[in-house]
C-alpha positions in Angstrom: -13.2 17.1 61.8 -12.3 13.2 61.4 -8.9 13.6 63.0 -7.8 10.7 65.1 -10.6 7.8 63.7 -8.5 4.9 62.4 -9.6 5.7 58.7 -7.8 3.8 56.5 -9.7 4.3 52.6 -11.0 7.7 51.4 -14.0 6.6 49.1 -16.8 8.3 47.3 -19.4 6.4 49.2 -18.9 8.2 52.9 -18.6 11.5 51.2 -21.7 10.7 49.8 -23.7 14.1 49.2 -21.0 16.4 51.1 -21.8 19.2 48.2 -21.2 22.0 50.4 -17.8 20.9 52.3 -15.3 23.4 52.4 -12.8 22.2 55.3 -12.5 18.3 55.6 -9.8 17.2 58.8 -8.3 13.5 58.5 -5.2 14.3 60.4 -3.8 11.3 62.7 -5.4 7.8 60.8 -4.4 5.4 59.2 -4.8 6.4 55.5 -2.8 4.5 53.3 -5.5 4.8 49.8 -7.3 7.2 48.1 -9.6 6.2 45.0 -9.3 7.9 42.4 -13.4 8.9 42.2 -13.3 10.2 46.3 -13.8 13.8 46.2 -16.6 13.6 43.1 -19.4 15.1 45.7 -16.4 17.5 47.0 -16.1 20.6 44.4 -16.5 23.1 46.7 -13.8 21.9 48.9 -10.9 24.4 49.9 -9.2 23.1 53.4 -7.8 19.4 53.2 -5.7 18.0 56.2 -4.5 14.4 55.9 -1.2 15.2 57.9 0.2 12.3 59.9 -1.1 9.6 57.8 0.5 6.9 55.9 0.5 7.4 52.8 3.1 6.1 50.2 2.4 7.7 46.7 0.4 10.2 45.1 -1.3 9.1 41.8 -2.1 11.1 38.6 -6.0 11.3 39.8 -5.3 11.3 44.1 -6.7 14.5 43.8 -9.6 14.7 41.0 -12.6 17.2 41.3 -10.7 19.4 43.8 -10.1 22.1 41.3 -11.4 24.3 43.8 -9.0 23.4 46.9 -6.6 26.4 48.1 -4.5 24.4 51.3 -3.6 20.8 51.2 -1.7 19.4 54.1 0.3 16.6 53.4 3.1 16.3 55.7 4.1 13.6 58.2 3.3 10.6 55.5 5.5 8.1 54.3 5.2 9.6 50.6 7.9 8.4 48.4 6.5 8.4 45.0 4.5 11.4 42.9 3.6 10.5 39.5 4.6 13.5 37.2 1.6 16.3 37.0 0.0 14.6 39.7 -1.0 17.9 41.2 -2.7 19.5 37.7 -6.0 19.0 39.4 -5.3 21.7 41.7 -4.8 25.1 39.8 -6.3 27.0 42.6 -3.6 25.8 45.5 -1.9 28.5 47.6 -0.2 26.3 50.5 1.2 22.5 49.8 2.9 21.3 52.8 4.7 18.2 52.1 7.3 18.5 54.8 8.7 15.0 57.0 8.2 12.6 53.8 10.3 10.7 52.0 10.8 12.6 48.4 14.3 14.3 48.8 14.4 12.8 44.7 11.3 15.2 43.6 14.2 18.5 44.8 17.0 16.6 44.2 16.1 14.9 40.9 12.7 17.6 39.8 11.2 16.8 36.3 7.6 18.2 36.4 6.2 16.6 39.6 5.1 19.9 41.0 3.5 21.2 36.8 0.0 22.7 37.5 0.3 24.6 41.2 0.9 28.3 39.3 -1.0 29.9 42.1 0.9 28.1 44.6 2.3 30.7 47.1 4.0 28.8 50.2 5.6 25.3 49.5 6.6 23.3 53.4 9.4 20.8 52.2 11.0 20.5 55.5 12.6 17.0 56.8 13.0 15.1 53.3 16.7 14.6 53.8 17.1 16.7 50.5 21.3 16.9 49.6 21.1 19.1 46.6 18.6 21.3 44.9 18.5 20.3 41.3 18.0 24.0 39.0 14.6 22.4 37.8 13.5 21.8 41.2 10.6 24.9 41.2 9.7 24.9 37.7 6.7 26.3 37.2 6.1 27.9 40.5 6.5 31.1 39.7 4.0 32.7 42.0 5.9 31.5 45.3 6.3 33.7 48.2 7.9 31.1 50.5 10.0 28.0 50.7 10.9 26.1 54.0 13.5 24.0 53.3 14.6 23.5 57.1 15.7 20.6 58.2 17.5 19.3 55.4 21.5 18.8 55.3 21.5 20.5 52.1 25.2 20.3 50.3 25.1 22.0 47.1 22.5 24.2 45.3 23.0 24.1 41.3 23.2 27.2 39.2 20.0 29.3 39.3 17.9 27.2 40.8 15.9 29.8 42.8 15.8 32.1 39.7 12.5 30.3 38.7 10.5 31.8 41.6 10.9 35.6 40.8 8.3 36.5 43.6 10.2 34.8 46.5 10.6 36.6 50.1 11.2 33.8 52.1 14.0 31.1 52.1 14.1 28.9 55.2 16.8 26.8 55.2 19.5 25.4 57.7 21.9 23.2 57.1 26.0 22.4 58.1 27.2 20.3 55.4 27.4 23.5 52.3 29.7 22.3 49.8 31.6 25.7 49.7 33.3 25.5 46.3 32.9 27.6 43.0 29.3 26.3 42.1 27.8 28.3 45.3 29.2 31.6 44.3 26.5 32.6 42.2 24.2 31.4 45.2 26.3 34.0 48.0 25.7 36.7 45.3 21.9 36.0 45.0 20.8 35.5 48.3 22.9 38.7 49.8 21.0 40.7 47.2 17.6 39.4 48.4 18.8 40.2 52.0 18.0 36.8 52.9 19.1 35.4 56.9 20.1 31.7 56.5 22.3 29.5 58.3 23.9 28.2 55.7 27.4 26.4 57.3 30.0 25.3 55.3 31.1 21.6 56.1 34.4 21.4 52.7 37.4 22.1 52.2 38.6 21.4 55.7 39.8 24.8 56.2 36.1 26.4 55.4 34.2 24.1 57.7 32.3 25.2 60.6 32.2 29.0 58.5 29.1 31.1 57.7 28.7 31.1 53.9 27.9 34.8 54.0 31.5 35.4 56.0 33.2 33.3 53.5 34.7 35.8 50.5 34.4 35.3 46.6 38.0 34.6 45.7 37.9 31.4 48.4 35.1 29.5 46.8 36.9 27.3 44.4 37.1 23.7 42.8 40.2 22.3 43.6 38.8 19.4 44.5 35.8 17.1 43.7 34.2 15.4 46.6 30.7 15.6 45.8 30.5 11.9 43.8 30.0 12.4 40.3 29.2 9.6 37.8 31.8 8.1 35.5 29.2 5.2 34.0 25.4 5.0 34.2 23.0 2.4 33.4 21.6 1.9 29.4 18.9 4.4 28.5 16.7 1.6 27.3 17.0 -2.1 27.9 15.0 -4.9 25.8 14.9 -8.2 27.9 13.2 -11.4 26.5 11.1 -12.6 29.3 12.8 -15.0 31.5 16.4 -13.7 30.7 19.1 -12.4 33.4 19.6 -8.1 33.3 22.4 -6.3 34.9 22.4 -2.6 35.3 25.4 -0.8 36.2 26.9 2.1 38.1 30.1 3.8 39.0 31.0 6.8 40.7 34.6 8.4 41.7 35.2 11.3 44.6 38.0 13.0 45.8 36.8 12.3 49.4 37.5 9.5 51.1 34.1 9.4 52.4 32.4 6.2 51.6 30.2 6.2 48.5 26.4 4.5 49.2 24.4 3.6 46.3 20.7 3.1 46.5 19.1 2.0 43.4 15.2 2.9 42.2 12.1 1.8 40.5 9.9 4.6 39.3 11.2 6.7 42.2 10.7 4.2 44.6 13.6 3.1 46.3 14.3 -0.8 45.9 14.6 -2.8 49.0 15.9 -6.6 48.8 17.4 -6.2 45.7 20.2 -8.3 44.5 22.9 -5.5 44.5 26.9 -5.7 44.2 29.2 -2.8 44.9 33.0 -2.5 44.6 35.0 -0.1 45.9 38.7 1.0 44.8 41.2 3.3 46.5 43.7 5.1 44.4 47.4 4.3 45.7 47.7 8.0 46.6 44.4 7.8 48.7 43.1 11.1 47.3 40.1 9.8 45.0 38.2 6.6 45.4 36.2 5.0 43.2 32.9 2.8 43.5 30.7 0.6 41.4 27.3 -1.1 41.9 25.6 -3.5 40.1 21.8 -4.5 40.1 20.8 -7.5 39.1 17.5 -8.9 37.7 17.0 -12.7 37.7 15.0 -13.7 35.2 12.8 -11.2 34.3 8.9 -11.1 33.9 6.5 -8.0 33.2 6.7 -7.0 37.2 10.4 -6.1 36.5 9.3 -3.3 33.4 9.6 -0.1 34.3 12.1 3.4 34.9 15.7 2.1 37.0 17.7 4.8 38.5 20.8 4.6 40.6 21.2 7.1 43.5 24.7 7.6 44.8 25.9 9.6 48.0 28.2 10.5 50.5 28.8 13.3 52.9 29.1 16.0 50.6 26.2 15.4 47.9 23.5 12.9 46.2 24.1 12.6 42.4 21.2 10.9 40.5 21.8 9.0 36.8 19.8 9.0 34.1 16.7 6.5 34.0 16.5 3.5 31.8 14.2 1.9 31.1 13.5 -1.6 30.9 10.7 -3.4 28.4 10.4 -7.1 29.4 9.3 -9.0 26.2 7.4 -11.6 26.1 7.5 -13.6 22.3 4.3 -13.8 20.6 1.7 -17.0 21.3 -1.1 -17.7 20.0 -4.2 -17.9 22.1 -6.7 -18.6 19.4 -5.0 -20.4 16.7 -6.5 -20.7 13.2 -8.0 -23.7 11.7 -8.9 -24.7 7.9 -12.0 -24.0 6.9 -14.5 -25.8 4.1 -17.4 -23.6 3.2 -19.6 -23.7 -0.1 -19.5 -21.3 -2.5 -21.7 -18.2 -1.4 -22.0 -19.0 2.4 -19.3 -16.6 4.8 -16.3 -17.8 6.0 -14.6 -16.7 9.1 -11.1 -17.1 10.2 -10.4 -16.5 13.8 -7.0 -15.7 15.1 -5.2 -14.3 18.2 -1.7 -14.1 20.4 -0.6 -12.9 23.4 2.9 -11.3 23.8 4.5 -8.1 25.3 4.3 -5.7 23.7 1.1 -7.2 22.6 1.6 -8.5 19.4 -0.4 -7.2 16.3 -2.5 -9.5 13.9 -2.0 -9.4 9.8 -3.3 -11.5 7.0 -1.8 -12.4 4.4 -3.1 -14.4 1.1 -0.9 -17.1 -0.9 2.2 -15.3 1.2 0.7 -11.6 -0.3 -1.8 -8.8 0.2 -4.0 -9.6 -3.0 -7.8 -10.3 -1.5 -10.0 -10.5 -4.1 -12.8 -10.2 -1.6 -11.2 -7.0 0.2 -11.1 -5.6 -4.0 -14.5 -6.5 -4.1 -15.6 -5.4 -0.5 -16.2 -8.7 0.8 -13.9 -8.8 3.3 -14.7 -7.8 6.9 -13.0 -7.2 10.2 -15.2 -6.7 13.3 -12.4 -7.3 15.7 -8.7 -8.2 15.9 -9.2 -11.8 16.2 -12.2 -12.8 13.5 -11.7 -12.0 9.8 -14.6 -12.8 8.0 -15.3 -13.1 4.3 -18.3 -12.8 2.8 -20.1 -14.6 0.0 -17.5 -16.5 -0.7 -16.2 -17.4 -4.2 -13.7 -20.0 -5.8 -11.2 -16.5 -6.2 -10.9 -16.6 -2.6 -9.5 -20.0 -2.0 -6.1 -20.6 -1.3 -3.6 -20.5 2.3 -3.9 -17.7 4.8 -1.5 -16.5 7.1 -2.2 -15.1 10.5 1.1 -13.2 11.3 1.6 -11.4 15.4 3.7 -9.8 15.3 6.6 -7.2 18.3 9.5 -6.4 19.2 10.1 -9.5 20.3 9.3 -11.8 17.2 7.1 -12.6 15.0 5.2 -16.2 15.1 2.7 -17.2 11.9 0.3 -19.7 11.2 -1.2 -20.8 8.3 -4.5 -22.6 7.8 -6.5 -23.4 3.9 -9.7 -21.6 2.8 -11.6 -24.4 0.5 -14.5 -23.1 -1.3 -17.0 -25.7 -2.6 -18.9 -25.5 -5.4 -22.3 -27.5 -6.9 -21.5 -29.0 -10.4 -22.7 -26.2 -13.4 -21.6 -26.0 -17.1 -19.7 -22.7 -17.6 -20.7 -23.3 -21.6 -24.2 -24.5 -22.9 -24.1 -27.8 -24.9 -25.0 -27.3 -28.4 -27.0 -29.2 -30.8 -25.5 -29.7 -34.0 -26.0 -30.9 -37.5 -23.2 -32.4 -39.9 -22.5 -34.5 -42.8 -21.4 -37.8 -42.7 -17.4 -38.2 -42.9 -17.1 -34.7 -41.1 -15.6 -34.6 -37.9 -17.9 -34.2 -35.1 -16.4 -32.2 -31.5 -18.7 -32.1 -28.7 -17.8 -29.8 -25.6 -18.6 -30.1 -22.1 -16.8 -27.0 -20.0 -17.6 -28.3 -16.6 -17.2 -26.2 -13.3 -17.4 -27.1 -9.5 -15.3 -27.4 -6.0 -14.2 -30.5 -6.1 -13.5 -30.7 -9.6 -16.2 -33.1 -10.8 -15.9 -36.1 -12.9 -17.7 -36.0 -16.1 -19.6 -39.3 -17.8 -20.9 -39.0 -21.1 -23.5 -41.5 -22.6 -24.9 -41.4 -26.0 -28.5 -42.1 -25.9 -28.4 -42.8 -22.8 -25.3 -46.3 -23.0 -21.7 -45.0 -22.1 -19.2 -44.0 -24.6 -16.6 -46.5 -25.0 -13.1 -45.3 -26.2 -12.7 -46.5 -30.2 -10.3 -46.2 -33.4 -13.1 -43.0 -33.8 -14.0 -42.1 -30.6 -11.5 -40.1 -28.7 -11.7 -37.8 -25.0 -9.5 -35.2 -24.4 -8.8 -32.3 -22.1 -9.4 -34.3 -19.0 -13.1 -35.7 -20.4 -14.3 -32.2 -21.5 -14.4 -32.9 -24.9 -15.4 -35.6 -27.3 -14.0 -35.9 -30.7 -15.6 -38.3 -33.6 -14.0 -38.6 -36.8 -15.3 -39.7 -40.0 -18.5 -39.3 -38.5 -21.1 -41.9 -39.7 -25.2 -42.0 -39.6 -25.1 -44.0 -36.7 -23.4 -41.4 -34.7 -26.7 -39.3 -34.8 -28.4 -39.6 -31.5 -28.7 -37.7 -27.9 -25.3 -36.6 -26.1 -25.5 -36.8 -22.4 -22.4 -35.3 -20.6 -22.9 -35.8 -16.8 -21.0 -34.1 -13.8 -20.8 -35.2 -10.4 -18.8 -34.1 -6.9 -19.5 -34.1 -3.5 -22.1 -31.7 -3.8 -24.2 -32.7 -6.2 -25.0 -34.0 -10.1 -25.7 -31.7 -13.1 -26.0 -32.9 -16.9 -26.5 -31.9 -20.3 -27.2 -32.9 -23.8 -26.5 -32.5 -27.3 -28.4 -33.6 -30.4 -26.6 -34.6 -33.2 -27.8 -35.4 -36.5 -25.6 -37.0 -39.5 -26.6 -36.0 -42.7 -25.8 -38.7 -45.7 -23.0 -37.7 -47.9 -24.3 -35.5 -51.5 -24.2 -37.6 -54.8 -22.4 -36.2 -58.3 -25.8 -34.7 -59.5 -26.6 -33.4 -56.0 -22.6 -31.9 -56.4 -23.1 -30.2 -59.6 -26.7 -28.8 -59.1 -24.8 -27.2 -56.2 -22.8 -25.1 -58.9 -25.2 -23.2 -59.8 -27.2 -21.7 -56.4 -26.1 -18.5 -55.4 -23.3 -19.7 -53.4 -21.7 -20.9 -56.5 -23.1 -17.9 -58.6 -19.6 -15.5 -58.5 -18.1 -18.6 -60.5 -20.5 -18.5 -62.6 -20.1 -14.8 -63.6 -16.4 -15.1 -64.2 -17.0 -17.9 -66.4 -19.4 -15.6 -68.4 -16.8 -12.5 -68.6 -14.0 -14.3 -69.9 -16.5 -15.8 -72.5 -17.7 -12.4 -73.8 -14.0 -11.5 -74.0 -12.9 -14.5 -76.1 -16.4 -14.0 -78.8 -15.0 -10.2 -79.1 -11.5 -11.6 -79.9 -13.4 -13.9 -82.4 -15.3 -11.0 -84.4 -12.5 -8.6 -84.6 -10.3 -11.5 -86.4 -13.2 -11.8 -89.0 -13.7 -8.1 -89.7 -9.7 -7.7 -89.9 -9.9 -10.8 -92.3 -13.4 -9.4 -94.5 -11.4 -5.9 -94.6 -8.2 -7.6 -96.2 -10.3 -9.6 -98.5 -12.3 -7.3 -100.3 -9.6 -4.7 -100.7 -7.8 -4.6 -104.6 -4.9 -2.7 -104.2 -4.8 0.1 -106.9 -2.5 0.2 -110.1 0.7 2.3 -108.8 2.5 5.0 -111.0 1.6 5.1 -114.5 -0.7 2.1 -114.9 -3.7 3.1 -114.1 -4.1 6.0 -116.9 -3.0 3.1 -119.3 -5.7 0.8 -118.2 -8.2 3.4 -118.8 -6.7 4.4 -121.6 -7.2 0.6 -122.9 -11.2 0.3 -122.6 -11.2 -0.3 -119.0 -14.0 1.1 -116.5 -13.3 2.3 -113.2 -15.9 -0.3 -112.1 -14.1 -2.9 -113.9 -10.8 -1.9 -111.8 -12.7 -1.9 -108.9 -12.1 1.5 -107.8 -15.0 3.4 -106.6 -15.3 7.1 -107.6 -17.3 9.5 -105.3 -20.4 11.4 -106.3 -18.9 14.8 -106.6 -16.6 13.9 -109.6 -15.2 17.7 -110.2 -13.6 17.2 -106.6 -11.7 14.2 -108.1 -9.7 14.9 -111.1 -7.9 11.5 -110.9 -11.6 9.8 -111.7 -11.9 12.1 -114.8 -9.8 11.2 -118.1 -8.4 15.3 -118.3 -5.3 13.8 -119.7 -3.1 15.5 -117.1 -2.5 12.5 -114.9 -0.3 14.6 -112.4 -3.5 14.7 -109.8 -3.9 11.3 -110.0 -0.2 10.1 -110.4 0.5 12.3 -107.0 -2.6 11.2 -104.8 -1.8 7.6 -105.5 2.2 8.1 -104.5 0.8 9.5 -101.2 -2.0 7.4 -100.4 -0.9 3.2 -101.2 2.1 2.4 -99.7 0.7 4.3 -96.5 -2.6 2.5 -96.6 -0.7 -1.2 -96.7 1.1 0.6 -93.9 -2.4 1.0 -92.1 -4.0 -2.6 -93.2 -0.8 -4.7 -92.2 -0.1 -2.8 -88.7 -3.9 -3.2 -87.8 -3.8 0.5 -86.6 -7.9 1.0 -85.7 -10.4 2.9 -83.8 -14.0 3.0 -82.9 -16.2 5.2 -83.9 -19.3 6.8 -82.5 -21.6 4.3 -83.5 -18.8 1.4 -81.8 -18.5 0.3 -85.0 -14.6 -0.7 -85.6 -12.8 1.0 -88.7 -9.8 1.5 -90.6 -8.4 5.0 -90.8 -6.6 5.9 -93.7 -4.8 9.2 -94.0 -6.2 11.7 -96.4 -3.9 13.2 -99.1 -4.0 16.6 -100.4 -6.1 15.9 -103.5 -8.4 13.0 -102.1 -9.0 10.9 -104.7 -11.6 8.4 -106.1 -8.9 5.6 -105.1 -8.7 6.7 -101.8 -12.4 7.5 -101.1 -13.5 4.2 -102.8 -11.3 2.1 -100.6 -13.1 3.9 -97.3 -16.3 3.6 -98.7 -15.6 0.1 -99.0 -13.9 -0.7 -95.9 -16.7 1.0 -93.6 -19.6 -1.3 -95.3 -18.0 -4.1 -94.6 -17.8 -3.4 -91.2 -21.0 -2.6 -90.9 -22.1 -5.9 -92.8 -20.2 -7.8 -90.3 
């Protein structure tokens, strides 16, 4: 019992080893905090009064660790704020009394502030100036026995709103101002079913006040009228606002009551006091409705002004709530860190460093050459230990170029951009090469040079600079040297030398001139094997014009030697005159009684016949040239054989084939 002390702060450090607590008593101080880690040594905690205290808000961890508390008495504060589910931490909670506080907007206005007390069976709201009972108001409490809702000038009760507590026995509640129009019929019907006693008193229309609800029939609970205010315009859901800008929120409400309309405006359910606020008012001519408007106005803006804005108005017969907007107060993206170029070497890491403040807060991107192509994030080289440092490792002259650090909210966007230079030591991304050439060739030497700074490159022949001439000529920005009608003299030891920042690196060449070949050098060369398919061709088309040669001598041996034969009737004359066969060159063969032509029978016809068949067609043969080879290679002339092959005929073969064989 620690009623009455003047405590101020609950804290984990006096509740230091209290493991076995079960009823702590802090009624009557002064307690306006409670951390969020004061009942860790308190589990077995089940009685908690902190009744006439002064607290003004219940946070989402007030009550952590007390899973195990059954009565929490809460009444007589100056509570005007519950976060939402700020009583989940309590599951085992049979009595809340929360009654003489300042939350009429957790009955009036309910969405989930009481989500977690299932085994909550009587709930003490009385004395919170509660209007109206929104139909959410008990969600979730469906194990309640009893509500005491005494003390408040309640005015209207939305439909069903006590439907959501199916186990309820008890309804305390007295109040004179009932709005006794259609929306309460359904509540006559319930609570006369329940058999509830309330003093419920109407207070509108004029000629209901001052009546029991329960005497009051069905048929005379209309809506002819609309006192109660209801909203005709309501502030912007959400609201952007650059930091330092002006914001306005507006209201308006219209009644048919003459009663004046007050308008109270919130911050996360915390009613705002010293606020710039402007409200118009404006009577119909008739004088049966009014209408009213407020305005709230936030002055330049900073992040104390973000948060949920509500407007609250009221008059004698009800409290109607608007939606909440919410206001984000932006803040355009800095940067706190801004990035600076950076030289490193080839090989060593480089690290960009980058960071903004804003609101939201802002997020960082890279970006390379105004894209997304790293080569060192290809080639997992890039790193990112935090937001604000992006490193690269083992740097390489692919990773040079302008980055971009971009933050990036709502807001804006703001970007900076700094250089990445890579050096690099002097190297030759191509050997030099010796070489070896006659004289009056042209000579190219080639120096591919590579560094960060490009290096200059020097070239000396052994060892005195090259001088620009009529035959000396650089190119492609001193990378190569080009010498024409080389000479002996140009033989010697090519130094090409680089040079940057960094560093020198050289390289040589060595060049020999060879003298020019002479005319018997020139045709010796004719006949190695390079020249040797010349050679062979040369030979062919010899072979082929001696084979033309010999066959125009046998053609010209076979014409010569050949007598052509007497034709018709001659030749028996001439034989008949003393002449031999020898003598007229005709040839008989050996088998004489195969030949009759070559014997004198006297007949003639044989012979007479076989020479009509076989001259003219042997000229035929000789003059067309018509020859073949036979097995043996040997050219010959073919004759065709008559009938009766004669010693003519035969002779002239005989003849024919041993010349060709002599040739």
């Amino acid at each position: 019992m620690l009623d009455s002390n003047h405590i101020k702060v609950i804290s984990k450090s006096w509740l230091y080893g209290l493991e076995s607590l079960k009823d702590l008593s802090l009624s009557h101080n002064d307690i306006i905090q409670i951390h969020d880690d004061a009942w860790e040594f308190c589990h077995t905690l089940s009685v908690l009064d902190l009744s006439f205290n002064k607290l003004g808000s219940i946070n989402e961890d007030t009550f952590k660790n007390l899973a195990g508390l059954q009565k929490l008495a809460l009444n007589n504060n100056n509570i005007t704020y519950i976060k939402d589910k700020a009583f989940i931490h309590l599951p085992k909670l049979k009595i809340l009394n929360l009654s003489n506080n300042k939350i009429s907007w957790a009955i009036e206005d309910a969405s989930g502030v009481f989500q977690g007390l299932t085994d909550l069976v009587r709930f003490y709201i009385a004395g919170n100036n509660i209007k109206t009972i929104n139909a959410n108001a008990f969600l979730g409490l469906r194990n309640l026995t009893l509500i005491n809702l005494a003390n408040n000038n309640i005015t209207s009760i939305q439909n069903n709103a006590f439907n959501k507590v199916p186990l309820l026995k008890q309804l305390i509640m007295n109040t004179t101002s009932l709005l006794c129009d259609c929306n309460l019929k359904w509540f006559l019907e319930w609570y006369s079913l329940k058999g509830f006693k309330l003093q419920a008193i109407c207070a509108y229309p004029e000629w209901l006040r001052g009546h029991s609800l329960a005497s009051v029939p069905l048929k005379n609970l209309t809506c002819d009228e609309l006192p109660k205010p209801r909203l005709v315009e309501e502030p912007d859901l959400e609201i952007m606002a650059l930091k330092g800008e002006n914001v306005t929120l507006s209201c308006k409400a219209m009644s048919s009551s003459s009663s004046n309309m007050m308008f109270v405006w919130k911050k996360d359910n915390v009613e705002l006091s010293n606020s710039d606020v402007t409200v118009m008012s404006r009577t119909d001519p008739d004088g049966k409705s009014m209408e009213t408007s407020s305005q709230l106005n936030l002055p330049h803006v900073d992040n104390s002004h973000a948060g949920k804005y509500q407007c609250v108005v009221s008059n004698s017969y009800g409290t109607t709530y608007s939606q909440k907007s919410t206001i984000s107060v932006l803040v355009y993206p800095t940067f706190s860190k801004k990035p600076k170029n950076v030289t490193v070497q080839a090989g060593q890491k480089a690290k960009l460093e980058c960071a903004a403040t804003g609101e939201p807060q802002p997020e960082i991107a890279w970006h390379k050459d105004g894209g997304n192509d790293f080569p060192a994030a290809r080639e997992r080289r890039m790193h990112v230990p935090s937001d604000d440092i992006f490193l690269i490792m083992d740097t390489k002259p692919s990773d040079m170029g302008v980055y971009s650090c971009t933050a990036h909210n709502i807001a804006g966007t703001v970007v900076a951009n700094v250089s990445l230079t890579i050096e690099e030591k002097p190297s030759f991304g191509k050997e030099m090469e010796d070489k070896e050439i006659t004289a009056g060739e042209d000579l190219v030497l080639q120096c591919v040079a590579r560094g960060l700074p490009k290096p200059t490159i020097t070239w000396l022949k052994d060892g005195e600079p090259i001088v620009p001439t009529e035959r000396h000529f650089f190119t492609a920005e001193n990378q190569l040297v080009i010498i024409v009608d080389s000479i002996q003299n140009d033989s010697g030891v090519y130094e090409c030398r680089l040079n940057n920042s960094l560093g020198d690196e050289s390289g040589i060449s060595k060049i020999v001139i060879k003298p020019s070949a002479s005319i018997g050098e020139i045709i010796s060369e004719a006949f190695d094997t390079t020249n040797m398919m010349g050679i062979i061709i040369i030979t062919v088309v010899s072979c082929a014009i001696l084979t033309s040669i010999i066959w125009v001598v046998i053609i010209y041996q076979t014409r010569r030697r050949m007598v052509v034969p007497p034709v018709g009737n001659e030749l028996p004359e001439l034989i008949d005159k003393g002449h031999t066969h020898q003598e007229l060159g005709i040839h008989c063969p050996d088998n004489l009684s195969d030949h009759s032509s070559c014997k004198d029978s006297g007949t003639g016809d044989s012979a007479k016949r076989s020479n009509d068949d076989l001259v003219p067609e042997e000229f035929l043969m000789i003059a067309s040239g018509d020859a073949v080879m036979n097995s043996s290679h040997i050219p010959l002339l073919h004759y065709p054989r008559s009938t009766n092959h004669d010693r003519v005929g035969g002779e002239a073969e005989t003849s024919m084939a041993a010349t060709a064989r002599d040739v």
